[in-house]
C-alpha positions as CSV (number, residue, x, y, z in Angstrom):
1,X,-103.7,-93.6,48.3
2,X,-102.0,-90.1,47.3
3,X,-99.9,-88.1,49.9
4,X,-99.4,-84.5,49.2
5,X,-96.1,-84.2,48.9
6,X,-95.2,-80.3,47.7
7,X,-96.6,-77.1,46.9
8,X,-94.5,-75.0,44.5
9,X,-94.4,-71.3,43.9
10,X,-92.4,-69.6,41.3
11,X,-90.2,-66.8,43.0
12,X,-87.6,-64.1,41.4
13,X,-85.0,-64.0,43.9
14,X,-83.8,-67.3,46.1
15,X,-81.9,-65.6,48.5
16,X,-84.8,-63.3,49.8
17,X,-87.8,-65.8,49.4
18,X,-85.4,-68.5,51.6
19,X,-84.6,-65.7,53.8
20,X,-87.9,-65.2,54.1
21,X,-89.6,-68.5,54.9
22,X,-86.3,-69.4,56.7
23,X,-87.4,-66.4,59.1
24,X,-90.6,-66.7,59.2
25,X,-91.7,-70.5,59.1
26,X,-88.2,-72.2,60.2
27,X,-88.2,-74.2,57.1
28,X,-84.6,-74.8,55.2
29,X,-83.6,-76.1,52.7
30,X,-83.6,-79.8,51.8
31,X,-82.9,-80.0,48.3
32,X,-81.3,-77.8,45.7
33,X,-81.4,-78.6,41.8
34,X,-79.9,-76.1,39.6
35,X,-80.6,-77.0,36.1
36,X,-79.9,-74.8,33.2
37,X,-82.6,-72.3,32.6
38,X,-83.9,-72.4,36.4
39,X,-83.2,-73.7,39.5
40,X,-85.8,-75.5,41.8
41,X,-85.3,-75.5,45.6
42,X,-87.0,-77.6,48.5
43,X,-87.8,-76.3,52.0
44,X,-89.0,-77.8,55.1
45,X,-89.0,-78.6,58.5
46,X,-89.2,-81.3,61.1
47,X,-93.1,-80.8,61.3
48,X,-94.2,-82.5,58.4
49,X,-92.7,-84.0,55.4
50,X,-94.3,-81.7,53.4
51,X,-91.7,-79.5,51.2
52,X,-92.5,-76.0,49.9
53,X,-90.6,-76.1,46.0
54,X,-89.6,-72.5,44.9
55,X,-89.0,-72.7,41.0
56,X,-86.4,-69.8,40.3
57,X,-86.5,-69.0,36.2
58,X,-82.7,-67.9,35.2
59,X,-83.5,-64.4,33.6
60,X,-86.7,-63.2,35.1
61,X,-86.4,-59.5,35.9
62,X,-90.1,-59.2,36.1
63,X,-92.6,-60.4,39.2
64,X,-94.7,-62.6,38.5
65,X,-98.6,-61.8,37.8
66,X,-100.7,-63.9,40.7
67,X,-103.9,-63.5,39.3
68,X,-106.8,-64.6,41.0
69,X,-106.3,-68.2,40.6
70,X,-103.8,-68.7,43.9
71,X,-105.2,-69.2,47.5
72,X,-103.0,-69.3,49.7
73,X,-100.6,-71.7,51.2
74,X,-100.8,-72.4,55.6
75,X,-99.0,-73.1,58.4
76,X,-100.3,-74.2,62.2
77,X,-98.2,-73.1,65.1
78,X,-98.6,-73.4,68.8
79,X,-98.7,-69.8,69.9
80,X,-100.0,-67.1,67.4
81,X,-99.5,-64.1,69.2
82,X,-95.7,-65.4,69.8
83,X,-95.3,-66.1,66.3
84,X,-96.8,-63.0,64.7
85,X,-94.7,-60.6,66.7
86,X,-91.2,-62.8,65.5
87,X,-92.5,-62.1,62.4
88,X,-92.8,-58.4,62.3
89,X,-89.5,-57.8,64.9
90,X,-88.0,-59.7,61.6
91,X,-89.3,-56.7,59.6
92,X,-91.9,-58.2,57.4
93,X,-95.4,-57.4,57.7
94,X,-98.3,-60.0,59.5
95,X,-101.9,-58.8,59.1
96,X,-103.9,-58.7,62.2
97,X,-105.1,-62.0,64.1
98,X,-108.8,-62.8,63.3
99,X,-111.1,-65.1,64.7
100,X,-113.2,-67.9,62.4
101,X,-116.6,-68.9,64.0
102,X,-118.6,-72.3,62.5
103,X,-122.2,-72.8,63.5
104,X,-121.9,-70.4,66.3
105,X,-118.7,-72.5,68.0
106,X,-115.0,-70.9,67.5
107,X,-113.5,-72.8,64.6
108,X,-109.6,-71.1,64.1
109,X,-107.9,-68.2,64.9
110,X,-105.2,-67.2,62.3
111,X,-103.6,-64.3,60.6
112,X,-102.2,-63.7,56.9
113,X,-98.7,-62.6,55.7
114,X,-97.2,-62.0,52.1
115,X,-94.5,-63.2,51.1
116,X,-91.3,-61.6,49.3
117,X,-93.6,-62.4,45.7
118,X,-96.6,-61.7,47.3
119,X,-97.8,-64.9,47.9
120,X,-100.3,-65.1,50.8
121,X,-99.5,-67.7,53.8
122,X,-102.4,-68.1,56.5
123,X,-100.7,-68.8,59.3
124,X,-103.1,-70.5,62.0
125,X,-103.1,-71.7,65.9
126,X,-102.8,-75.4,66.5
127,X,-106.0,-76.9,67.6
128,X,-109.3,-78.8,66.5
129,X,-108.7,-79.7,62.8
130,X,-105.8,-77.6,62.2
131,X,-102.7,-79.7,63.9
């Protein structure tokens, strides 16, 4: 059987993406590999095993084009409201809380954030299939 083990995102500055995901998600870092033309960098937390890689390339002054390929990447908390305003009294910018409904029965409440890159994170309230 597989396990998911990491999610990686390229990012063109390390200190404000960890900042950022320090702030906003509690993860740190766990590993740090500096190899000649880029530098990748593991984050987590004691939630899950589950690592968030940022790949850093040496040289890149330019952002990096997202497309419309990327989804977004998720995190489950225990109180959304709480979390949301930490966010934003840390200066970034959460969208509003919205409400999910599945065959007429509330199915998750959540709200999105960008990252420093632009990356979207949907962050979501613990409960039913999102633990």
């Amino acid at each position: 059987m597989a396990k998911a083990i990491h999610m990686m995102v390229r990012v063109l500055n390390e200190e404000r993406s960890v900042a950022f995901y320090s702030g906003a998600f509690g993860l740190e870092i766990a590993d740090r590999y500096d190899f000649a033309d880029f530098t990748l960098v593991y984050l987590r937390n004691a939630e899950a095993d589950f690592e968030l890689e940022l790949t850093v390339n040496k040289g890149r002054k330019d952002p990096y084009e997202l497309g419309n390929g990327y989804g977004h990447f998720a995190v489950a908390v225990e109180d959304l409201e709480a979390t949301r305003a930490r966010i934003a009294e840390l200066g970034y910018f959460p969208k509003d809380i919205k409400q999910m409904v599945f065959e007429d029965k509330p199915f998750g409440r959540f709200f999105f954030i960008e990252d420093p890159d632009g990356y979207k994170i949907e962050v979501l309230e613990k409960g039913g299939r999102f633990r």
